[in-house]
Wavefront OBJ file of the C-alpha trace (Angstrom):
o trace
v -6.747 -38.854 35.473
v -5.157 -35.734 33.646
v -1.806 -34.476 34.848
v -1.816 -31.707 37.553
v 0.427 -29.131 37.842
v 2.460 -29.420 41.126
v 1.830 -25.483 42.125
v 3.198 -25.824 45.738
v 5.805 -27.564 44.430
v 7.191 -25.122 41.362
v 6.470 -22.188 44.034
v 8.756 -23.556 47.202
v 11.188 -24.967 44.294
v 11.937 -21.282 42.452
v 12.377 -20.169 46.175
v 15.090 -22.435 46.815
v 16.872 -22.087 43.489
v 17.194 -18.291 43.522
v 18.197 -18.314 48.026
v 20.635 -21.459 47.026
v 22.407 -20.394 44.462
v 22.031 -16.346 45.376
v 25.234 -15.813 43.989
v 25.496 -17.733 40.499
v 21.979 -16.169 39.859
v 22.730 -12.783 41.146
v 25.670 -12.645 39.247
v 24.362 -13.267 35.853
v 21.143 -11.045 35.950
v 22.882 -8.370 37.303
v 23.503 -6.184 34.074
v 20.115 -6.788 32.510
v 19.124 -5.521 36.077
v 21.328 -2.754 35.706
v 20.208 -1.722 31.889
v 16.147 -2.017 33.168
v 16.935 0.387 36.340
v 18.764 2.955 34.135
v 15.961 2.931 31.782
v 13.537 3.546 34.559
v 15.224 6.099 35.951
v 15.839 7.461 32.133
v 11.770 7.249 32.007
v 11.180 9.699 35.214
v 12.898 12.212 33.457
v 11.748 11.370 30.517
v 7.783 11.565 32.081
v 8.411 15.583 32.947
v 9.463 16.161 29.606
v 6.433 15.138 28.097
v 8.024 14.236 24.782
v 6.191 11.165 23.052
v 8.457 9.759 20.907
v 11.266 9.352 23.186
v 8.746 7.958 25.990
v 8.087 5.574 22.972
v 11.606 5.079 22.139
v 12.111 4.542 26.078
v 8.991 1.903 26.021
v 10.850 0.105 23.363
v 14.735 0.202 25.136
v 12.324 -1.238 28.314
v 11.125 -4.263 26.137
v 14.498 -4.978 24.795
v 16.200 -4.991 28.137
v 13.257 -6.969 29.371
v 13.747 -9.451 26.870
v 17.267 -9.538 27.719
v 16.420 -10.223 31.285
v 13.965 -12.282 31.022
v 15.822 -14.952 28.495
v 18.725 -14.726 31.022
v 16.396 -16.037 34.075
v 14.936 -18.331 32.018
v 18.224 -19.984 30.621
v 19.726 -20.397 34.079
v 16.937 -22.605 35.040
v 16.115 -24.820 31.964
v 20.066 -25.002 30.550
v 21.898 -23.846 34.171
v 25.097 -23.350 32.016
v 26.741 -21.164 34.743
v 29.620 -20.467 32.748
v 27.910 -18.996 29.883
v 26.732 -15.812 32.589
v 29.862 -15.227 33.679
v 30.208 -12.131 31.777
v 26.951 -11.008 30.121
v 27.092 -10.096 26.599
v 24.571 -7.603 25.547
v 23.737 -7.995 21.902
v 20.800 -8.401 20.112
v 19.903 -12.489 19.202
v 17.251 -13.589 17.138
v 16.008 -15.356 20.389
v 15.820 -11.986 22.261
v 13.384 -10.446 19.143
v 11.066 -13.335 18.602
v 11.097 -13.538 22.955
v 9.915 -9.200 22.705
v 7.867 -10.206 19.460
v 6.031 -12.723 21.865
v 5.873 -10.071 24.632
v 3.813 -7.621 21.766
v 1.491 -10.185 21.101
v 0.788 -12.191 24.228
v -0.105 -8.744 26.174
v -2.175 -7.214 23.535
v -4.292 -10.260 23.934
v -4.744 -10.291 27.452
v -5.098 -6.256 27.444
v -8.127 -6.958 24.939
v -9.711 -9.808 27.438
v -9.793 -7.438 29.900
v -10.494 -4.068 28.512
v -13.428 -5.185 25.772
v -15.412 -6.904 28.236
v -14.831 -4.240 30.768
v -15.399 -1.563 28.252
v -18.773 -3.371 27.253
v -19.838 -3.786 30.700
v -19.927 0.004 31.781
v -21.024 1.133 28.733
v -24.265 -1.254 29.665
v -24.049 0.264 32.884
v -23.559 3.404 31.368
v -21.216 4.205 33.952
v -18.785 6.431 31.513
v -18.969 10.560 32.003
v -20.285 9.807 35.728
v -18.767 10.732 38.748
v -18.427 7.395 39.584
v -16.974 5.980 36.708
v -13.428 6.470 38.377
v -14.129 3.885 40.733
v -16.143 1.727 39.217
v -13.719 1.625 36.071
v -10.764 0.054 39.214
v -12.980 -2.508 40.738
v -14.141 -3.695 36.821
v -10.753 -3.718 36.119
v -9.417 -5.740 39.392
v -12.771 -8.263 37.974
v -11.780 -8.397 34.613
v -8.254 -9.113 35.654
v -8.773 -12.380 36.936
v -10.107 -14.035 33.477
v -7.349 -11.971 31.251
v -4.559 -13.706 34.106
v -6.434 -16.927 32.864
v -5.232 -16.279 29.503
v -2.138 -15.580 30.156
v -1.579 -18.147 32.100
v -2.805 -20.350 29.040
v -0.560 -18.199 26.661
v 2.587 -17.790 28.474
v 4.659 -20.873 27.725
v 5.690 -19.528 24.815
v 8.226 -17.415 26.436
v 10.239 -20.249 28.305
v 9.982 -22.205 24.927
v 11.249 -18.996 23.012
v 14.190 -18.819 26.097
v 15.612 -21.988 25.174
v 15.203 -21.698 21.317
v 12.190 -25.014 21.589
v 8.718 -25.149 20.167
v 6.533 -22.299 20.653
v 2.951 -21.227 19.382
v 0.094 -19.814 21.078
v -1.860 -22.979 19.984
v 0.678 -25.133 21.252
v 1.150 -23.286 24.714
v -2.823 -23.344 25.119
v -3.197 -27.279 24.356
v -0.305 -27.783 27.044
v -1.859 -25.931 29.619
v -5.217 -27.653 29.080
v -6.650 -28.850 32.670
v -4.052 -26.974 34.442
v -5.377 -23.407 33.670
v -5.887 -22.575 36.979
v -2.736 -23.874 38.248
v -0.766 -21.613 35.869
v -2.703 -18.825 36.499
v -1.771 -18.981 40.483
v 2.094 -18.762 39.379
v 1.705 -15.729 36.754
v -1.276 -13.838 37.924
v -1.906 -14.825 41.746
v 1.757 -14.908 42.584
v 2.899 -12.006 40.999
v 0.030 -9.534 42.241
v 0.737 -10.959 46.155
v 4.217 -9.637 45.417
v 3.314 -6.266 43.576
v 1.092 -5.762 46.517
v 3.937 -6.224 48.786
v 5.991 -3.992 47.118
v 3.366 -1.507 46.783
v 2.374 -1.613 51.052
v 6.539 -0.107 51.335
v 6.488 2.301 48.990
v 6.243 5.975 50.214
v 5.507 8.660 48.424
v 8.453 10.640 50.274
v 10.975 7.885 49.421
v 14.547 9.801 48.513
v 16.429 8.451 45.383
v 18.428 5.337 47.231
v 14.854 4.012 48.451
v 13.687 3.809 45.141
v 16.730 2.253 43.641
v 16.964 -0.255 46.035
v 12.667 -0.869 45.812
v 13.398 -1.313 41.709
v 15.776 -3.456 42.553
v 14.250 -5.651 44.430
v 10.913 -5.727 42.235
v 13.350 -6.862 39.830
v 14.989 -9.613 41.678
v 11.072 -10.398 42.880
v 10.450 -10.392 39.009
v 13.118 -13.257 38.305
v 12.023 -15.713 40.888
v 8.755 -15.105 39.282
v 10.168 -15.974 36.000
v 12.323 -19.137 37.941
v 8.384 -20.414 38.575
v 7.456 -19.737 35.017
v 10.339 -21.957 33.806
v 9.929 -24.679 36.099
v 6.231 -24.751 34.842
v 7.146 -24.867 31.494
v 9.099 -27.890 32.132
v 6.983 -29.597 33.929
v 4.454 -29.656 31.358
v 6.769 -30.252 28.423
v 8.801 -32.929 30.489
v 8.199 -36.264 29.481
v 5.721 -37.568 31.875
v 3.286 -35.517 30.608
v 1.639 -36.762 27.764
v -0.550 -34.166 25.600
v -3.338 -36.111 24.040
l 1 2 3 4 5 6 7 8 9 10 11 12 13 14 15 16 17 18 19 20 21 22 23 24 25 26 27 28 29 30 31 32 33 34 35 36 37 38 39 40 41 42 43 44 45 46 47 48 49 50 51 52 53 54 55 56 57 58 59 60 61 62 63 64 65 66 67 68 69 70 71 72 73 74 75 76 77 78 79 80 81 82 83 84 85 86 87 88 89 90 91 92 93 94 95 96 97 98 99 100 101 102 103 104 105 106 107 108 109 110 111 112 113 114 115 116 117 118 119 120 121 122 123 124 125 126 127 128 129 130 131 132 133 134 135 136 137 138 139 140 141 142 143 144 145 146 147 148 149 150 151 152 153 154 155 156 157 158 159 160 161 162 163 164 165 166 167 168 169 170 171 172 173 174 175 176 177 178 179 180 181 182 183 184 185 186 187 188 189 190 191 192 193 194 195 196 197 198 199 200 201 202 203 204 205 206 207 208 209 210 211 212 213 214 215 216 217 218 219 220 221 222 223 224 225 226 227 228 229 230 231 232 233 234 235 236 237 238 239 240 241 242 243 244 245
């Protein structure tokens, strides 16, 4: 019998890391918080300017202070060297490029398992030009979601791997996640969207300034214990009692 994934377990386990040790974890993802929320806010005003290359240049700052993030989270669950967070240093690694170089290609793959087949699908229908196509183009795209989540979910291994300077290929992240597809995609697709959908039933459109600074930041602290569940996967499945064959 293959190996499954204990879901429930990695969930209710992330949960109890970030509310148990609130402080540690606060403490050392609090300035790549800090650097995503000023680039957000950076982005609004950068949105009524309508200047496209510094809402490019702002796209890439986002990915680097992402990456930043992200590697942070995933350190203080698979190393938990507390010491090493006590004051964040924020310069550029090799592990934080090859981490945003994973981001670049991992997304445009699941962006093109969702949008070709969607794209295909209502120009069968020929449901483009209509005044329907609005619609029909969300629910396609909520459809087509599901099977693009599956990829990721197959795909996104390499990003704890990249974390913790280990092993990581798309090839190797897929044959890892074989039989447990499913499993994954619960923790990076069904997970996430509960929570975005959450966050997205409190949001007004009349919110003042503070509101949405203190929304972004807790999307963001959402965002890590979403990451803390993407790390514990990842060592689950590269532990030792699981054997690829």
């Amino acid at each position: 019998m293959s190996y499954q994934l204990p879901v429930q377990k990695i969930i209710v386990g992330a949960l109890f890391l970030a509310w148990g040790r609130k402080e540690t974890y606060l403490r050392a993802i609090s300035f790549p918080t800090l650097i995503l929320v000023s680039i957000w806010a950076l982005s609004n005003y950068v949105a009524s300017s309508e200047s496209q290359p510094l809402y490019f240049l702002i796209m890439v700052l986002w990915g680097i202070g992402f990456s930043f993030f992200a590697v942070t989270c995933h350190r203080l669950i698979l190393i938990g060297t507390d010491d090493v967070y006590s004051s964040f240093n924020f310069r550029l690694r090799i592990r934080e490029v090859k981490f945003l170089g994973w981001i670049l290609i991992v997304y445009t793959i699941v962006t093109l398992a969702e949008m070709v087949p969607m794209t295909i699908t209502m120009n069968l229908n020929g449901s483009y030009g209509t005044e329907n196509s609005s619609e029909e183009f969300y629910w396609l795209s909520q459809i087509f979601k599901i099977p693009a989540l599956y990829v990721l979910g197959r795909l996104c291994l390499v990003f704890p791997a990249t974390a913790v300077d280990g092993k990581a290929g798309l090839k190797w992240s897929w044959l890892i996640t074989k039989g447990n597809g499913w499993r994954v995609f619960v923790i990076v697709g069904l997970v996430p969207w509960i929570f975005s959908w959450l966050v997205w039933l409190v949001w007004r459109e009349e919110a003042t300034l503070v509101e949405q600074v203190l929304l972004t930041l807790v999307t963001y602290i959402g965002l890590a214990v979403e990451i803390f569940m993407l790390s514990l996967t990842y060592k689950e499945l590269s532990s030792e009692q699981y054997k690829l064959e």
